[in-house]
N, C-alpha and C positions, 0 to 999 in steps of 0.2 A: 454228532451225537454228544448229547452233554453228559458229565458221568457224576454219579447220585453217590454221596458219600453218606452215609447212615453211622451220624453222632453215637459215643459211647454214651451210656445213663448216666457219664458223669457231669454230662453237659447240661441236663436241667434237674442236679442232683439238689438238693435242700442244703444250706448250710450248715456247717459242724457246730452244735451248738457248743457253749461256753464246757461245759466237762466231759465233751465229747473232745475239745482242742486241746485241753487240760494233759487227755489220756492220749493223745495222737503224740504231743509232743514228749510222753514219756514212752514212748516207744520210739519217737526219733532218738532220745538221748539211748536207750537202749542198744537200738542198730548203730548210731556214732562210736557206742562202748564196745561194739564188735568190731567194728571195723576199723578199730585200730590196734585192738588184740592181733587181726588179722597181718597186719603189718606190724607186728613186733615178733607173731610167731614168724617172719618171714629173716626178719633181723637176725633173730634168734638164732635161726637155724641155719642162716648164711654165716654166722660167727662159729656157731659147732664144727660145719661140714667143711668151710672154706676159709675159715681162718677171722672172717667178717672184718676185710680192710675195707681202707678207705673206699676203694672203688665199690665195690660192691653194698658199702653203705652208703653211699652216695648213689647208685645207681636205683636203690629201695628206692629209699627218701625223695630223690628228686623223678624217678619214674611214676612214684604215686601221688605226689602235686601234680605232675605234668598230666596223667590219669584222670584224675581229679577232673581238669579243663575239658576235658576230651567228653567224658561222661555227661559235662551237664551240657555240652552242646548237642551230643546225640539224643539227649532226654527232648529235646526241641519238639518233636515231631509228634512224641507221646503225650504232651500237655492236654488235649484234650481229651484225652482218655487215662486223665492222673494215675486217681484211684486202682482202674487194672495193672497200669505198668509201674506203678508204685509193689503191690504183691509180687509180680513178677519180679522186679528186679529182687526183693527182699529173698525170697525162697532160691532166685540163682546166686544170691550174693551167700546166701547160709549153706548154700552146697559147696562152692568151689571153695568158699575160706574155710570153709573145717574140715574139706578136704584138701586143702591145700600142703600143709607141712607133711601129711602121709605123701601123698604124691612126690615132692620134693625130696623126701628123706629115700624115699624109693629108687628115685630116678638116680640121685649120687651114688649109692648102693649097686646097683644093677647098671648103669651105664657107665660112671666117672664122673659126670660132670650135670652139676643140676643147673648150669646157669641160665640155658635156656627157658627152664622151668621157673626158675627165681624171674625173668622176665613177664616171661606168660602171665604168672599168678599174681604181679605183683600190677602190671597192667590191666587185668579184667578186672581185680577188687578194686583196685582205686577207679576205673570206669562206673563201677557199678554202685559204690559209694557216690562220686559224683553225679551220679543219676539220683541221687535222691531227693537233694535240695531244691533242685527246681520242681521235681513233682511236690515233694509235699506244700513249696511255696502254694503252686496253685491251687493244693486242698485246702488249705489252711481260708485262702480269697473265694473258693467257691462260691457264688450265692450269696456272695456280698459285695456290695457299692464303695469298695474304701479308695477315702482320696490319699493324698501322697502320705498326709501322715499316721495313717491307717495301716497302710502298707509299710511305712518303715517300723511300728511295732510289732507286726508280726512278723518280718525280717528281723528285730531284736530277737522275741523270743523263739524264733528257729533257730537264730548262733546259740544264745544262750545255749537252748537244752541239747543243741550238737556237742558246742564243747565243753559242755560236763559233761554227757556222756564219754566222752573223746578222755575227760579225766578220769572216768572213773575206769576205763577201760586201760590207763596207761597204766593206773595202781594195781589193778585186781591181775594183770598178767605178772607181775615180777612178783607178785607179795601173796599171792594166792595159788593162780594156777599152774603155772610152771612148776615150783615149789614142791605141789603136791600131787598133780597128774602130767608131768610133764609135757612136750609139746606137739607131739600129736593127737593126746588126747583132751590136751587143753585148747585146740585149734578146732576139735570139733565138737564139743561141750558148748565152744563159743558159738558155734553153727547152729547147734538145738536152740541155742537162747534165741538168737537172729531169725529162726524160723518160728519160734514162741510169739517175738514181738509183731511179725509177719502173719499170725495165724489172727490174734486180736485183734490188729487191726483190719483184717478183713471181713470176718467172721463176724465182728460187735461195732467196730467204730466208723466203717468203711461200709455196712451193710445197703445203706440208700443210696449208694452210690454204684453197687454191681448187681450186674442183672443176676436172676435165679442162675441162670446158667454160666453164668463167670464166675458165681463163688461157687460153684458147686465144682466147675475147671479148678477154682483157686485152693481147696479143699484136698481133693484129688493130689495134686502137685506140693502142697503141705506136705502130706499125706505120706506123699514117696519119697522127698528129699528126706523127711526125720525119719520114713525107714531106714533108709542108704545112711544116715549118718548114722543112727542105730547100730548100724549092723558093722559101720566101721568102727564105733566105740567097743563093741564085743569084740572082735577080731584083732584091733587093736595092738592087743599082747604079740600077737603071732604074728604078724603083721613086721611087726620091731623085730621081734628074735630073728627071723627070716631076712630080715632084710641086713641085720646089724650082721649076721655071720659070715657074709659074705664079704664084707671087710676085713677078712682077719682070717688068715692062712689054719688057725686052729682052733678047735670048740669051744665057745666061749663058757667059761665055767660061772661068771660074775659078771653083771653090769647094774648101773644104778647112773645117774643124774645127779650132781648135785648143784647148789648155785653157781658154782664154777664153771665145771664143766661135764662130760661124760666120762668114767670110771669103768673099763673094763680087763676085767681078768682072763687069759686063754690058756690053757693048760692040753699038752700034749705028751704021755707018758711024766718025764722027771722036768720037761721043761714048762716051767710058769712065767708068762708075759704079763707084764703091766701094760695098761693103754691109755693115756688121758687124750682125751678127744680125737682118737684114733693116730696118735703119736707113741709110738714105740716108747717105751721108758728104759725099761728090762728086759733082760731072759734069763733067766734061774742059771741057764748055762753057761753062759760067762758072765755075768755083771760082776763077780771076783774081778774080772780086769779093771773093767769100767773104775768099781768102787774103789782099789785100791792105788790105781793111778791116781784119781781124784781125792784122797785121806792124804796118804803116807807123806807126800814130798811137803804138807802142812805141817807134819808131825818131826820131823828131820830136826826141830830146837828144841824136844821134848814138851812142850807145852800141858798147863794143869788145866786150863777153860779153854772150851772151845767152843764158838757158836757156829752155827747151820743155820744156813738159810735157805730152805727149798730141803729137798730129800724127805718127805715125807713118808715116805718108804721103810725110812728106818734103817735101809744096808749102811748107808755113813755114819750111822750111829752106832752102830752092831761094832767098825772097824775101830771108830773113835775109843770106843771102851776095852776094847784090846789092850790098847797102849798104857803101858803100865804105870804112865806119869800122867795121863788126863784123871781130873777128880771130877772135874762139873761138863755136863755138854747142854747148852742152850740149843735148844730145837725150834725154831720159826717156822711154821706151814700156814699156808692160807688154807687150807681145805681141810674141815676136820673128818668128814667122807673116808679122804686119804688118810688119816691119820687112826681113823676106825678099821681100814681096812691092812694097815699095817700091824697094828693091834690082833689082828683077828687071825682073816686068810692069810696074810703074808710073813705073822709071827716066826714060823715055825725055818722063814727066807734070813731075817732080823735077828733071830734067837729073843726075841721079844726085847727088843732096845728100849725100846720109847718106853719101855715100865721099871727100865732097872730107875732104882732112886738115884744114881747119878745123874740122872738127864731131867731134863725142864723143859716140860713142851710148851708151847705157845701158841698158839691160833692167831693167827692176826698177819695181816700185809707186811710183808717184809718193810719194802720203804716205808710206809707209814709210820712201823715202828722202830725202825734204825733213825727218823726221823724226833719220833718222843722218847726214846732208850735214854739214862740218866744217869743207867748202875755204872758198875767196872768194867774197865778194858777187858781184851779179848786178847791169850795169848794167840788162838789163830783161828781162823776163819773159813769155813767149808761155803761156798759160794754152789748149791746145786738145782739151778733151776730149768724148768722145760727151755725148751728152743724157742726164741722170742719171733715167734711166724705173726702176733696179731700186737697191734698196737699199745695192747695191755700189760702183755709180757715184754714188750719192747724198752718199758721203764726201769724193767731190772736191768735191762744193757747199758744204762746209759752212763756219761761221764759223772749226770747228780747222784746216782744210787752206789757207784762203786766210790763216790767222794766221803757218800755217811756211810758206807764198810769201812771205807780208811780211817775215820775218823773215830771206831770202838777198837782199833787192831791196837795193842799195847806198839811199846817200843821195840822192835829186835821181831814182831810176830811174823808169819808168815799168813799166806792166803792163795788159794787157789781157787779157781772158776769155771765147769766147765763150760768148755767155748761152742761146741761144735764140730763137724767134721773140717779139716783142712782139707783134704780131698775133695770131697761133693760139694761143699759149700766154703770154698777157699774165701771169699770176701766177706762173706760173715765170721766166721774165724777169724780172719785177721783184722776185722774192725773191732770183736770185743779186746784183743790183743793190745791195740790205739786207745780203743775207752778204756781201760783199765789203766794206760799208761798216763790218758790224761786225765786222769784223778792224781797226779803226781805220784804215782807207784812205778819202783821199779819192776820190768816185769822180765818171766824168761818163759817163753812156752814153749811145748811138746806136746807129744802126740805116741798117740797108741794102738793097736789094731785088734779090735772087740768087734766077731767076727760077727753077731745081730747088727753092728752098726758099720761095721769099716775102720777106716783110720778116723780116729776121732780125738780128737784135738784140746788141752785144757791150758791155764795159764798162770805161774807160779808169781806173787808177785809180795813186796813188801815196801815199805818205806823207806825211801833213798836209791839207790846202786841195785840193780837186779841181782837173786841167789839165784845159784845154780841149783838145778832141780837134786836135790839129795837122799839118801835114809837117815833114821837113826839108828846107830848104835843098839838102842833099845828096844829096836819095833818088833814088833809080833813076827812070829812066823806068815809068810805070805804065800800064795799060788803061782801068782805072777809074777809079779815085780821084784826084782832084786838090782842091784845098784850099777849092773851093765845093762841090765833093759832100761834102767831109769837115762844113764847117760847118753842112751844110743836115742832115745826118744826125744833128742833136743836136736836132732839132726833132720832137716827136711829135704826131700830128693830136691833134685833140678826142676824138675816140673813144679814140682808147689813150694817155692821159696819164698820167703814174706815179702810181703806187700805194705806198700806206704797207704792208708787209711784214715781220712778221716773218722774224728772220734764220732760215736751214735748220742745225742741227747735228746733229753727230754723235748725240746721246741723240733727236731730233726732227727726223730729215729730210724735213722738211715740205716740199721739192722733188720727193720721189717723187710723193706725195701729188697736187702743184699737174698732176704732167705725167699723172698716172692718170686725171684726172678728164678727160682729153682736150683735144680744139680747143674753143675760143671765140669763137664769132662774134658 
């Protein structure tokens, strides 16, 4: 028995005329502009929830090339039925990418680990992406006779209007959407679009080419994907609340996005936590230790200027203005978010620092601008920046960044840094310990025990001969620290004695690295 295969209408469908191919290929450049949204909301969110190393950007990026290949070989089969499985693939490519980052953000939330997820999602779009180009090649030749050089212009203009789409897609996510509905809602915004450009070209440009009862299938299936994504852009909100509080041992009272990163506040009776991208900062309860281990042993030569780099928060600048011989304090924050929310909600943590006229705040890249900085020296130096878990923050660890701190410390200045736990994370610790040193500083470090974090570790250091970690004479009344806690904090048990380290730099920041590999017991 021979078996009767019954051609799709797109086999002796009429050709696309001239401003029919015009509008097909701004819908390619359309769907190109999602589906690369789709892979930046995946970047994105692998940088938030996982710190977004190398592996994992590498594992994006080269999973949805490799996707890509994969796709346009499976599209094989579907050429002669372009036109249908071109709407198909568009309506599951505008479901799964806008749902995509909710999914993800979910699955870290409620399980631990999204990686399998960041796989999944990151293989079907770029499948389904690469399913595109071969269908629409063949709509494009439908019902037409073109020789070789026929067919290499319309292979032109399919790159073309892919990759401007593919540009405007890479623009409109960092400088648009993210920005201003952040990434679940800008992952499925992008999904409406993708099912937008999906619906035209079915409905109008694709119409002699599907039967009455496949657009009316392809209608239907529009139809219900932009309700589901509908109904996830509604839900949305609660969606995130739900899913973010369960990251975080108490009610979160604050959250917001900024171009940095995610900013959350939790507050349980008198104690208030800071969160930047789910990384503990604070707790109202003891950050007295924290802060004034990391201030006072700066302050030990009385110093009148003093610059901050990091602390956004305002607690080191709250202790800085204690001291009744600082007159100026230079404040460097990259996030002005942070710097609004220390202002605001956390004022009352600060005593509102950041507004007394002594202090100078600054917005701007630390390195970049210790880099173009031109004024006067620095009698000392408050070094407080997050934990360098991702590539980016890895630059503040390095030998070049603690080189241009050394290089505004006046003569005689001191500087400290916090390091890290010695305990939990011993070889991070003691590599900023090595970068510090090899920026030619002497250094002397201790440690303290700030019972939200543990023993946790900072690094005294100056130009020439190492100081011993000290007070002054002068210093404010404190909680903590007094001049036998200070000296006893230069002692490290047997189990966690320093370590010979190489230094972290810029070309080898081997601090990501040390903080990847996790806790150390």
């Amino acid at each position: 028995m021979t078996a009767v295969t019954t051609p799709d209408v797109d086999a002796g469908a009429p050709p696309l005329g001239r401003r029919a191919r015009a509008l097909l290929l701004t819908a390619v450049a359309a769907c190109a502009a999602c589906g690369l949204v789709y892979e930046l909301a995946l970047l994105t969110l692998s940088a938030s929830l996982t710190g977004g190393g190398i592996t994992e950007t590498s594992l994006i990026v080269a999973g949805f090339v490799a996707a890509l290949g994969v796709g346009a070989l499976a599209a094989k089969p579907l050429l002669p039925y372009a036109a249908t499985a071109f709407v198909a693939v568009e309506v599951v490519l505008g479901l799964v990418g806008g749902s995509s980052a909710t999914v993800l953000y979910v699955a870290f939330t409620f399980v631990g680990s999204s990686t399998w997820v960041l796989v999944a999602a990151t293989a079907a779009i770029g499948m389904l992406v690469g399913a595109e180009v071969p269908l629409l090649m063949t709509l494009l030749q439908t019902g037409r006779s073109a020789g070789a050089r026929d067919t290499g212009k319309i292979l032109a203009d399919l790159n073309a209007a892919d990759y401007a789409g593919a540009l405007i897609g890479g623009l409109v996510w960092p400088l648009l959407l993210l920005p201003s509905v952040g990434m679940i809602r800008g992952a499925a915004l992008t999904g409406m679009v993708n099912l937008a450009a999906a619906s035209i070209a079915a409905l109008f440009l694709l119409r002699g080419h599907l039967g009455p009862a496949t657009r009316a299938l392809s209608s239907v299936a529009l139809l219900l994907a932009a309700t589901l994504l509908g109904v996830l852009l509604a839900r949305s909100s609660d969606i995130e609340i739900t899913a973010r509080q369960r990251l975080y041992p108490d009610p979160v009272v604050h959250a917001q996005r900024s171009h940095y990163q995610e900013i959350v506040v939790t507050a349980r009776g008198d104690d208030v936590r800071l969160y930047l991208d789910g990384d503990l900062q604070f707790s109202s309860r003891d950050e007295h230790r924290y802060t004034e281990a990391l201030v006072y042993p700066a302050l030990a030569r009385d110093p009148g200027r003093v610059l901050v780099l990091g602390g956004g928060d305002g607690l080191a600048a709250r202790e800085l203005l204690r001291h009744p011989h600082v007159r100026e304090v230079v404040q460097v924050e990259l996030d002005p978010m942070v710097l609004e929310l220390a202002n605001t909600r956390l004022s009352a943590l600060n005593g509102g620092a950041l507004q007394d006229e002594r202090v100078t705040v600054v917005t701007a890249d630390a390195f970049r601008w210790l880099r173009e900085y031109t004024g006067a020296g620095f009698d000392a130096i408050i070094v407080d920046m997050p934990d360098p878990d991702t590539p980016t923050l890895g630059r503040l660890y390095s030998t070049e960044f603690y080189g241009l701190t050394a290089s505004v410390l006046n003569p005689g200045g001191l500087m400290t840094v916090q390091s890290g736990s010695p305990y939990s994370t011993p070889d991070a610790y003691w590599r900023t310990v090595s970068t510090v040193e090899s920026a030619g500083l002497g250094v002397a470090p201790y440690h303290v025990h700030v019972p939200s974090f543990g023993d946790w570790g900072f690094v005294l250091a100056q130009a020439g001969t190492p100081a011993t970690p000290a007070l002054s004479a002068n210093a404010a009344p404190r909680r903590f620290l007094d001049s036998a806690t200070l000296a006893a904090a230069s002692v490290f048990p047997l189990d966690r004695q320093p370590r010979e380290m190489a230094p972290s730099t810029l070309d080898r920041p081997r601090i990501v690295d040390d903080l990847r590999r996790g806790y150390q017991f």
